[in-house]
N, C-alpha and C positions, 0 to 999 in steps of 0.2 A: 252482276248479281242484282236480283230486284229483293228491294226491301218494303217490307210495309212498317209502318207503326201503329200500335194501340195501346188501349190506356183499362183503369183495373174499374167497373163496378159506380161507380158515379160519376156527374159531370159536375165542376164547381161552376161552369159557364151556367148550366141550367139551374143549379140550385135544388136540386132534389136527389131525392134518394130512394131507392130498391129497396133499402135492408130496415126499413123502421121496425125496431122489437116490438114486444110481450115482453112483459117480463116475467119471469116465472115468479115471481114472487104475486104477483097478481091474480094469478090463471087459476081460476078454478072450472071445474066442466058441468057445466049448466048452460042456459039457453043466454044470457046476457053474455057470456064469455064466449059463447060459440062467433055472436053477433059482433062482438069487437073485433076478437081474432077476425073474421073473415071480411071487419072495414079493413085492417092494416095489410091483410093479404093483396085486396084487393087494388089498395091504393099502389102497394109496392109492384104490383103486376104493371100499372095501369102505368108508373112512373116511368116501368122498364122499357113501357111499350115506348115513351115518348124521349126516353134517351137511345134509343135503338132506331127512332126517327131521325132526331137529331146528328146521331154519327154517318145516317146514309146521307142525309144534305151535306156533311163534312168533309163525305168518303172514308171514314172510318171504320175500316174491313176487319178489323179485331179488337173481342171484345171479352172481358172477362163478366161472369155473373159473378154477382152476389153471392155467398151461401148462406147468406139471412131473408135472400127472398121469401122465405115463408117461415115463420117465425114460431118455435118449439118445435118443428116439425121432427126433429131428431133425440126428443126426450122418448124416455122409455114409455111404451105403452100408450100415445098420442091418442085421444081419441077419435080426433076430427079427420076427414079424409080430404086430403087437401091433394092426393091424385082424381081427384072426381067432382071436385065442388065450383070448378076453376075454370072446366072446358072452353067457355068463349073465349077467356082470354087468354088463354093457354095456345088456342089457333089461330088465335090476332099474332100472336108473339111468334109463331112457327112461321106463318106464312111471311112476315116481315126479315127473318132470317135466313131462310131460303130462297127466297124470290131476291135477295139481295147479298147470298153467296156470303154471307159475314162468317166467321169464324168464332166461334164460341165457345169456352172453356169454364172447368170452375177451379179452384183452390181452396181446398180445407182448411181450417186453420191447426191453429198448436196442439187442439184438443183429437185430429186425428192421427192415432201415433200407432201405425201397424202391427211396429215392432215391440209395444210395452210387454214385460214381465208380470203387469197386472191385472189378472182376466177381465174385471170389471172394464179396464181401459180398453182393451181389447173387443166386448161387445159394444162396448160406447162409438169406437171407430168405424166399428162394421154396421153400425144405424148409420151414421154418417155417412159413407161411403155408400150405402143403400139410396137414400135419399137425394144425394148428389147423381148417382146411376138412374131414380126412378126421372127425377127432374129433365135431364137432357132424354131421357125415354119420351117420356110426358111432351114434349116438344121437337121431338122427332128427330132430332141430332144425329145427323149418320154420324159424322166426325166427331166422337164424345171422347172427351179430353178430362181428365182429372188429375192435376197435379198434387205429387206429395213430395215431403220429404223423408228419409231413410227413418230419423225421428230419434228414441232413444238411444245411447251408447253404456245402458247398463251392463258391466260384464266384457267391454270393449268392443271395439269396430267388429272385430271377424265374428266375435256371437251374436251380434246388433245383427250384420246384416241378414246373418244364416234364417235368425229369424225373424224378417221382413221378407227372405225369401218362404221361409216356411207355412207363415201366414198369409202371403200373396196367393201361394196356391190352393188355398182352402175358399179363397172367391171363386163365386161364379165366373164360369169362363169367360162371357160375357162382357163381364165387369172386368175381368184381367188384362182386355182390351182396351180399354179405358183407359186404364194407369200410366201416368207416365211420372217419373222420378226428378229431383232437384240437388244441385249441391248446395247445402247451407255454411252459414257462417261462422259455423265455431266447432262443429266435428266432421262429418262427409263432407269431403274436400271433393274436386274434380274428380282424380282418380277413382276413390273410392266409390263413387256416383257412375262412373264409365263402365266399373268392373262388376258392380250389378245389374246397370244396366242391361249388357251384352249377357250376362247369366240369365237374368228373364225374360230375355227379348223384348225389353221394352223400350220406348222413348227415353231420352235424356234430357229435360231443358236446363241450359246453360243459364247461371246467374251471375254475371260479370263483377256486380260490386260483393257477392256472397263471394265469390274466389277472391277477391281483392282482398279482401278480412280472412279468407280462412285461406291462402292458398301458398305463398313463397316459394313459386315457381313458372315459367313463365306457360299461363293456358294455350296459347295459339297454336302448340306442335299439335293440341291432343281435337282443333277443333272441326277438323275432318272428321274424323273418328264418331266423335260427338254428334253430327249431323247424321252421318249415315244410320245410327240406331232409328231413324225415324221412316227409313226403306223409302218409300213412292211417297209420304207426307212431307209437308215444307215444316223443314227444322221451326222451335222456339224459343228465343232469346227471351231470358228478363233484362233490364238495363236498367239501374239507377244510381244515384250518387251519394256519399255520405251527406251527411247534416253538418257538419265539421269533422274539421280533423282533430277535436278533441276523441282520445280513447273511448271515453264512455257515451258518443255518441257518435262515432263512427261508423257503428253498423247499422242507425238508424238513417230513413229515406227521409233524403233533404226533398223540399218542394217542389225544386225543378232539376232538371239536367244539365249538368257540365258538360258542354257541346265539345270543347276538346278533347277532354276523355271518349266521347263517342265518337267522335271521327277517328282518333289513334286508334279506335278498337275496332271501325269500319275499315280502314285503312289495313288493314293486317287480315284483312279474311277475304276481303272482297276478290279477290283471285280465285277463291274455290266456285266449281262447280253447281253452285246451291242458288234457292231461291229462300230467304228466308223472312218469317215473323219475330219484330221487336216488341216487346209488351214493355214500355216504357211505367215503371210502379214509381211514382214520385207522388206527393201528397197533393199537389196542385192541378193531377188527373191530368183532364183533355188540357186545359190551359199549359202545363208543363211541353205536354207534347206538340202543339203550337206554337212556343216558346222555341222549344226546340229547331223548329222546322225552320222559323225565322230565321234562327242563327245559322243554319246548313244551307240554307239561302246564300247567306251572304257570304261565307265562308268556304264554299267549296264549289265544284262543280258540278254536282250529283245534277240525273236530268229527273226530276221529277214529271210523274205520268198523272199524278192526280194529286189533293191536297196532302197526303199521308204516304204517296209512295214514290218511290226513286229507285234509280237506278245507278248505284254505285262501279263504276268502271275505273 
């Protein structure tokens, strides 16, 4: 099994950042606000350009964006056209992802909930989801990847999910291709996550510490299974560790990874047929996953092929 590792959205080594805001509470639209917005846009492009430098000298083959790269782009009624304002760097950033085969994905946050009973939330999600589709457009993404989760459980599991499938198919088909599903840490468990999967024909990505908090059972029978929703694409793991074993922060992402926890969970799969992506979410980014590598260095015998990839036998 070849593995890669990757990290979410910034680099603490380099010290910058994609995602600098607007804040709405400032934003008025006028020519002074057009001219701020499109310094931060630009900065944040410009950043992304040079963390997307920085992970090819690393070999750093996966990579999550931002989805604050462009900032208010997802309020209602925007006026600025921030697919059209951008193109230079917009092709600086395509050709450095293509010419260097990186892997690229986004993740919405909390505010995109497929599934809400509240139509307002419902058109709120589907800006969002727009926006995330036009971006990896904008950038020429064949492999465009959007990760969600199921989201609300208003009404319970079986009515949650009917309608995340019912709203999935009111997307462009396009963008239905896109989608790919998560299991969270306190209602869609694995199963539940598998069994809509395989109903929408979509992708599955496994979250190893989200099942660890929502799961009491053991995942590894189901993680064939799991892989295969992803047909001819290389499966996606998330992987990270509590912040302690205190209750009320449990579910939260400690800064680095618990390398025996990762090896016990490489060690149990690396038998299958798959070639797969880790997005390692720890708060201390590229440096965690460094951290990381160290430690499987010294601890195992993986043959690593380049700074971030191995080969688990």
């Amino acid at each position: 099994m070849k593995i890669r590792l990757g990290y979410a959205c910034l680099s603490t080594t380099l010290q910058i950042t994609s995602s600098s805001p607007y804040p709405l509470s400032k934003f008025k639209v006028d020519t002074d606000a057009y001219h701020k917005w499109k310094d931060i846009v630009c900065s944040n492009l410009n950043h992304l350009e040079e963390i997307l430098k920085y992970n090819i000298k690393n070999n750093i083959h996966v990579f999550r964006l931002s989805s604050n790269l462009i900032p208010l782009a997802t309020i209602e009624n925007f006026p600025f056209h921030y697919t059209k304002d951008f193109d230079s760097l917009y092709q600086k950033i395509h050709k450095i992802i293509v010419e260097n085969k990186l892997r690229i994905s986004f993740h919405p946050d909390q505010y995109a909930i497929l599934n809400s009973t509240k139509k307002e939330v419902l058109i709120s999600t589907k800006r969002i989801l727009e926006y995330h589709y036009k971006l990896l457009d904008i950038l020429n993404i064949e492999d465009k990847l959007i990760l969600l989760h199921i989201g609300s459980s208003t009404f319970g599991k079986e009515n949650s999910m009917a309608r995340f499938a019912n709203q999935f198919y009111t997307l462009d088909k396009e963008m239905q291709k896109s989608i790919a599903i998560e299991n969270d840490d306190k209602v869609f468990n694995v199963l539940d996550t598998l069994f809509l999967s395989k109903k929408l024909n979509i992708p599955m990505v496994l979250d190893y510490h989200h099942h660890i908090c929502n799961g009491g059972f053991s995942v590894f029978p189901y993680i064939e299974d799991i892989f295969k929703t992803w047909k001819e694409k290389t499966p996606k793991i998330h992987f990270s560790s509590p912040k302690s074993k205190l209750k009320k922060e449990f579910r939260s992402h400690h800064d680095y990874i618990d390398s025996d926890t990762f090896i016990f969970f490489i060690e149990q799969i690396k038998h299958l047929p798959y070639d797969i992506d880790i997005m390692i979410e720890a708060k201390a980014k590229d440096e965690a996953l460094f951290r990381l590598i160290r430690e499987l260095k010294y601890k195992t015998n993986y043959q690593f092929i380049d700074e971030t990839t191995f080969i688990a036998t």
